[in-house]
C-alpha positions in Angstrom: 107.6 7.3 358.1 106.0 6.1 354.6 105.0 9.2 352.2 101.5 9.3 350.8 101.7 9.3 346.6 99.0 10.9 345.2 97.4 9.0 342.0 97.8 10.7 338.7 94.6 12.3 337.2 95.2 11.9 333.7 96.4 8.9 333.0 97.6 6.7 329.6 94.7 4.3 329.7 92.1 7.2 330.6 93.1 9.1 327.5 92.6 6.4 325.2 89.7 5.6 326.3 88.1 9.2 326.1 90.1 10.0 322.9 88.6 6.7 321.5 85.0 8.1 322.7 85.4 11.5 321.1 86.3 9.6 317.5 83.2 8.0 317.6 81.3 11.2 318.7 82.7 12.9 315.7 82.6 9.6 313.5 78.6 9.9 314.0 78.5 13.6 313.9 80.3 13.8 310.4 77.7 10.3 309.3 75.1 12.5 310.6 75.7 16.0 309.1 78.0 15.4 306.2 78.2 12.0 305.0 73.7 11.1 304.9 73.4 11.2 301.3 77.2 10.9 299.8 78.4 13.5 297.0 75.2 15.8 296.4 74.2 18.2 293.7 71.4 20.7 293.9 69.6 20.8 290.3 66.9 22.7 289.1 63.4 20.5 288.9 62.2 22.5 285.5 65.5 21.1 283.8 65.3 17.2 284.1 62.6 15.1 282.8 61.2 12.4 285.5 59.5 9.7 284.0 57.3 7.3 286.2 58.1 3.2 286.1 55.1 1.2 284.7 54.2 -2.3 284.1 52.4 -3.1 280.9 52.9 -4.9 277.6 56.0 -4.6 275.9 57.2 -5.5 272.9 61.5 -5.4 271.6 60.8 -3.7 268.2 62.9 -2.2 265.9 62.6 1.0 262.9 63.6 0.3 259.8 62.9 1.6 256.2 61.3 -0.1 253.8 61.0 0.7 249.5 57.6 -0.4 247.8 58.2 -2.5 245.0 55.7 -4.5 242.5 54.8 -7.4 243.7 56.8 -9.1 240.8 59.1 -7.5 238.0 59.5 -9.7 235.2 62.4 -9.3 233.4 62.7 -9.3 229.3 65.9 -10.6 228.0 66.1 -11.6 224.2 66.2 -15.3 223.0 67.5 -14.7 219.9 69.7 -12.3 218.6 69.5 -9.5 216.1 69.1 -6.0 215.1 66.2 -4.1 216.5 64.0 -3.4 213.3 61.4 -1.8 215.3 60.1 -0.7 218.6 56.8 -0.3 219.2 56.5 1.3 223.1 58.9 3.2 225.2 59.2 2.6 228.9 56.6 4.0 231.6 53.3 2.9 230.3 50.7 0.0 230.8 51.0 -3.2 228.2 49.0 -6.0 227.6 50.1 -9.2 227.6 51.1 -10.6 224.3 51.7 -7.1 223.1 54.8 -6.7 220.9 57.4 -4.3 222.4 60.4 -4.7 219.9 60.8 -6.6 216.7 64.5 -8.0 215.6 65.9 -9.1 212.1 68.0 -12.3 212.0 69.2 -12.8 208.1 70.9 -16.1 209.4 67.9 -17.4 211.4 65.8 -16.8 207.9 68.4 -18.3 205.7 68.2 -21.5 208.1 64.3 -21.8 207.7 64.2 -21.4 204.1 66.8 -24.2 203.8 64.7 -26.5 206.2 61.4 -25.6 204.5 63.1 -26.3 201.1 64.4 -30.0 202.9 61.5 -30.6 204.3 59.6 -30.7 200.4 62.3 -32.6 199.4 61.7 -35.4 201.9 58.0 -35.4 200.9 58.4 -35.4 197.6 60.7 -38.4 197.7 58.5 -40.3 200.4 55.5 -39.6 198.2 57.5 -40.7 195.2 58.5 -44.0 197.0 55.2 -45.0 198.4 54.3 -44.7 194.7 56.9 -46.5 193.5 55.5 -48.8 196.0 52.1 -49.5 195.1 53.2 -49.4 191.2 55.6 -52.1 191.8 53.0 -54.0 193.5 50.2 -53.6 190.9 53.3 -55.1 188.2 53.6 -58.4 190.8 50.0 -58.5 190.4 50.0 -58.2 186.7 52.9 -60.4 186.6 51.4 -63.0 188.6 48.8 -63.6 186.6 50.2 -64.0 183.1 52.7 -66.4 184.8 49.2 -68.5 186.2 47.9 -68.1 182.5 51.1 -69.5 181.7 51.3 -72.0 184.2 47.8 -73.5 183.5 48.7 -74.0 180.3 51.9 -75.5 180.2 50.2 -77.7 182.9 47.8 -78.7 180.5 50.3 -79.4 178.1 52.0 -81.6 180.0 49.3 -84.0 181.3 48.8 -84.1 177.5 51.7 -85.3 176.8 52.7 -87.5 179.7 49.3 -89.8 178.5 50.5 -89.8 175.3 53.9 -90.4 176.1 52.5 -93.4 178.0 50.8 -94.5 175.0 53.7 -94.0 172.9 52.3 -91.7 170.9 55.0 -89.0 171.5 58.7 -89.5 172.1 60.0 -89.3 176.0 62.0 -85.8 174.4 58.9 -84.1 173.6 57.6 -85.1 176.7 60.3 -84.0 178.8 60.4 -80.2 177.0 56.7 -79.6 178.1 57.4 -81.5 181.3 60.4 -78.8 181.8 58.7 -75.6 180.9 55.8 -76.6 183.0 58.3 -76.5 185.9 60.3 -73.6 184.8 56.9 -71.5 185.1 56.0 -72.7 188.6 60.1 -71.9 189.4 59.7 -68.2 187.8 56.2 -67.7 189.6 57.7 -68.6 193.2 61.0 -66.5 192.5 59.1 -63.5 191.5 56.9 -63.9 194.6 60.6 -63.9 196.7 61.6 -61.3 194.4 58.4 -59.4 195.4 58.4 -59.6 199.4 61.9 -58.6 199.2 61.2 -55.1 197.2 58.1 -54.5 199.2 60.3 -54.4 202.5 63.1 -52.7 200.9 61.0 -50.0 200.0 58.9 -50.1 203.4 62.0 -49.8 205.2 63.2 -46.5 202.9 59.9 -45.3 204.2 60.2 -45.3 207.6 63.5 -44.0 206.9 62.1 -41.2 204.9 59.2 -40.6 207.6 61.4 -40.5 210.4 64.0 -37.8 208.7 61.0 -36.1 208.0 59.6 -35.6 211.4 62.9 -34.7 212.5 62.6 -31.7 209.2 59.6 -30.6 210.7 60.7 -30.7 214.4 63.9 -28.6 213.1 61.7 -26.2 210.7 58.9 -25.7 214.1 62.2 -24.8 216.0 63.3 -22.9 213.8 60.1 -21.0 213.4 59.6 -20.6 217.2 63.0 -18.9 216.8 61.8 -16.4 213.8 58.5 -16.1 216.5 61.3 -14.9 218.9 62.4 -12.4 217.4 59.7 -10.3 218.3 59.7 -9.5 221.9 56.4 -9.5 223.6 54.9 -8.4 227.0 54.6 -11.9 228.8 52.1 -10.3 231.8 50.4 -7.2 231.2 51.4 -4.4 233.4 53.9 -1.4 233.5 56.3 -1.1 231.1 59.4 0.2 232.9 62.0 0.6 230.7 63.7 -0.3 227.5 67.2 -0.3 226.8 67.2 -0.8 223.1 66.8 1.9 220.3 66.2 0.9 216.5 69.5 -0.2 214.3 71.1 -1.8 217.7 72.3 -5.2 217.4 71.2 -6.9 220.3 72.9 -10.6 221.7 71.0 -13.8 223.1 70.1 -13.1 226.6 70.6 -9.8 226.6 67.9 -8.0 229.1 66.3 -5.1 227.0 63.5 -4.0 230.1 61.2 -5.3 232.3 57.6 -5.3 233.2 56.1 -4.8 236.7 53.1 -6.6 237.6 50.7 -4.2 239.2 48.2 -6.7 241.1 50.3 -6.5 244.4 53.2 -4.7 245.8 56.1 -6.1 248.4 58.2 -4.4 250.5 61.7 -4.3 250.1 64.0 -3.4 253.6 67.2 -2.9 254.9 68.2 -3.8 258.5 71.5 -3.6 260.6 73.6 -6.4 260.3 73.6 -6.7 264.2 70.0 -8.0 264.2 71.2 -10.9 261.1 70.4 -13.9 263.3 66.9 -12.6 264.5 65.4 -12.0 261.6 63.7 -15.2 259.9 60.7 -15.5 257.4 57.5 -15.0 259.6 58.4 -12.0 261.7 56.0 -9.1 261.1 56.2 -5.6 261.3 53.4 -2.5 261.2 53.8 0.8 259.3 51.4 4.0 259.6 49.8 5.0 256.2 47.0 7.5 255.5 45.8 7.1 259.3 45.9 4.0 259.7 48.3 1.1 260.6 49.0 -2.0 258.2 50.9 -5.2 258.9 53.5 -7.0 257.0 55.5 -10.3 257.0 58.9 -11.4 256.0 58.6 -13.6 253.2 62.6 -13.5 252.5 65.8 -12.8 254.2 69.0 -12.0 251.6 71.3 -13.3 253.9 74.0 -11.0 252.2 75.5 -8.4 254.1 76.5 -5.1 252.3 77.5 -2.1 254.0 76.4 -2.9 257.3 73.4 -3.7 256.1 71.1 -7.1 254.6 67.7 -7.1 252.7 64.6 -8.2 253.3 61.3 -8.9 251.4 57.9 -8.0 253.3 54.0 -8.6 251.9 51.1 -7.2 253.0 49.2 -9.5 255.6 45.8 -8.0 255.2 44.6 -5.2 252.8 46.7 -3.1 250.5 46.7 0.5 251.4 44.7 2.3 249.1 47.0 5.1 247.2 50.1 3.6 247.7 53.1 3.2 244.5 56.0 1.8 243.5 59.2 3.8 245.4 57.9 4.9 248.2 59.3 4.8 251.8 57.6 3.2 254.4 58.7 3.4 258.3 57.8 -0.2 259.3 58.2 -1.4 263.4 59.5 -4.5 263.1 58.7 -6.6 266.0 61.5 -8.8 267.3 59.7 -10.5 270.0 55.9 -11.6 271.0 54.0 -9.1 273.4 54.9 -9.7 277.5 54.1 -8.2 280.6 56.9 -5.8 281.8 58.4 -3.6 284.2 59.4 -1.1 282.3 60.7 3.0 281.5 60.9 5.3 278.7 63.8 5.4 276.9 66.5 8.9 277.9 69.7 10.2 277.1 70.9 8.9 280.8 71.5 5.6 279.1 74.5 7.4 277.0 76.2 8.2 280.8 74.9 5.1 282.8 74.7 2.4 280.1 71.5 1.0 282.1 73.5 0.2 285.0 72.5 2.9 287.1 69.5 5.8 287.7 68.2 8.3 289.8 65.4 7.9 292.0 63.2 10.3 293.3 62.1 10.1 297.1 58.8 10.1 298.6 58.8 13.9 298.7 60.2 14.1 295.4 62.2 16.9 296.6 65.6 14.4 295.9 66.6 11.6 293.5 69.3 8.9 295.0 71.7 6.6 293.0 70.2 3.4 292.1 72.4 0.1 290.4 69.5 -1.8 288.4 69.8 -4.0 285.1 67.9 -3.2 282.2 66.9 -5.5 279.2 65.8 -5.6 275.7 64.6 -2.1 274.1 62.4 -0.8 271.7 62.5 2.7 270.2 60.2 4.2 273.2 60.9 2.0 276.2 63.6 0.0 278.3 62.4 -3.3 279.6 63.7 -3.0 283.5 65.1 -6.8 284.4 65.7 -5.2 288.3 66.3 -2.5 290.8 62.8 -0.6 290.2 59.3 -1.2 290.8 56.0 0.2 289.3 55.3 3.4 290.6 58.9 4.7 291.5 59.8 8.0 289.5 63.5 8.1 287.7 65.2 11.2 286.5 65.7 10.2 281.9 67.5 13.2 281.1 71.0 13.7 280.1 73.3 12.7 283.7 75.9 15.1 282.3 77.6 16.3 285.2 76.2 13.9 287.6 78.3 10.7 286.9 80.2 11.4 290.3 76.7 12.7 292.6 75.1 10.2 295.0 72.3 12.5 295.0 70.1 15.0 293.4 68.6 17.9 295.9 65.9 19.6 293.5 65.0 23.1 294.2 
């Protein structure tokens, strides 16, 4: 007789299957109660700042300092050297141009013109005495030319006497030959002191250009030289302000050496230091505004010193429009200076949760506003009030600014 077996209740495959079922109950219970929102922190509302995401212009701008300066210093070195003999203004006060400011003694420099002024009479003296010489020698030819012609005509005369009356036998050929010969030796002596002549008339032409040209150069040297003694007094070369001067009466001062300087007072520029980080976007053009006596003013980069000292390089700004009215030399200016043209952006004011998230992260608040989730988004460039967001948020949305001390582990923030 076969025995019945009863089939077991509980068996391998039916407690895998409901143990497998209860996992995912619990799995969805736990995603349900506990896991909705990740790590969470409950903050106060009154102690973060929430800042709403706009779209607007935006400009990448940067705030530097910039010096006032005259719009050109000139500088006063001395020419020539000396001893100062005199000085005539101190620094800090308005000078004409052409005014004398210090006056130097040069013995040497003196001694020098009083030798070429003594050469230079010289040299006229003797070119005056040679011209003379000249002209006398000239009015002797002349003299001398005709007595020999008076002479010549009349041993001329004599001979055509004698040569008829040597052909009529009347005088021996000897007598006719000595009046034939001094006849001759008269026209000889006439056209040798005519030679004679030319040559001592370019002779002495020749020592006159000689004598003119080391003349000229005389003069040239003794007008040098004079523009030298003229240096010796130091004048203002612009009118404007006298700024300093670093000489005192009884110092011996060297060629070249700078004594002061005057600034020109019909502009001003600007003179500013920036961070070496922004070296390769700054170029002559870019412009920048400053606040002054209520009102903004614009500048321009007119020149980048591309050397770097410090952390720091230098450049030189001038005033686009209008000078502000009231403004002087040494004073500090806080100039935005605008790295890049106005564009439409999303954008967010700037916080201290950029210190914790570096711009790769922020919270934002719900509909309700009554919690703020973790975000990733990218931000871009940045001016001193606003980040320019690339992605991740959208005009409207509100995002928590303040400091994310604390929260750099929290998926959420549950206000209260």
């Amino acid at each position: 007789m076969d025995r019945k077996i009863q089939k077991k209740k509980w068996t391998l495959k039916r407690i895998a299957t409901w143990g497998g079922a209860g996992l995912f109950v619990a799995f969805v219970l736990y995603s349900f109660i506990f896991a909705e929102g990740g790590s969470r922190l409950n903050v106060e509302k009154e102690k973060v700042n929430i800042a709403t995401v706009v779209e607007g212009e935006f400009r990448e701008f940067i705030p530097v300092d910039g010096s006032v300066l005259p719009i050109k210093t000139i500088r006063l070195d001395a020419i020539e050297g000396g001893v100062v003999e005199k000085k005539y203004y101190e620094g800090g006060i308005l000078v004409d141009e052409g005014d004398t400011i210090l006056k130097l003694s040069n013995n040497d420099l003196l001694q020098n013109f009083v030798r070429e002024e003594t050469q230079a009479f010289i040299l006229m003296n003797n070119l005056e005495n040679t011209k003379l010489s000249l002209k006398q020698n000239q009015f002797d030819l002349k003299r001398t030319l005709v007595e020999l012609d008076y002479q010549i005509d009349e041993a001329y005369d004599a001979y055509k006497r004698g040569k008829e009356l040597y052909n009529e036998k009347i005088i021996s050929e000897q007598e006719f030959l000595t009046l034939k010969r001094s006849y001759e030796r008269l026209r000889d002596s006439k056209e040798i002191q005519i030679e004679s002549a030319k040559f001592d008339s370019l002779n002495a032409k020749l020592q006159i250009a000689q004598a003119e040209a080391t003349l000229t150069r005389t003069r040239n040297n003794l007008e040098m030289i004079k523009k030298n003694l003229d240096n010796l007094y130091i004048k203002a070369p612009i009118a404007g302000r006298l700024s300093t001067v670093n000489a005192e009466v009884g110092e011996s001062i060297s060629p070249g050496q700078n004594i002061g300087q005057i600034d020109d007072l019909n502009g001003f520029k600007v003179r500013a230091s920036i961070d070496e980080h922004y070296i390769a976007r700054i170029y002559e053009g870019l412009r920048g505004t400053f606040p002054f006596a209520g009102s903004d003013y614009a500048l321009e980069i007119t020149k980048v010193y591309p050397e770097v000292a410090n952390g720091l390089f230098a450049v030189d700004m001038t005033f686009t429009d209008t000078i502000p009215q009231g403004i002087r030399r040494g004073q500090t200016l806080q100039i935005r200076l605008q790295l890049s043209e106005n564009i439409t952006a999303i954008q967010i004011p700037r916080g201290s949760f950029y210190q914790t998230t570096g711009g790769n992260w922020i919270f934002i608040l719900n509909e309700g506003e009554d919690e703020a989730v973790r975000r990733e988004i990218r931000l871009g460039r940045q001016n001193p009030r606003f980040y320019e967001v690339i992605e991740g948020l959208q005009p409207g949305e509100k995002v928590v600014v303040s400091s994310y001390e604390g929260y750099e582990d929290k998926d959420k923030l549950v206000f209260k």
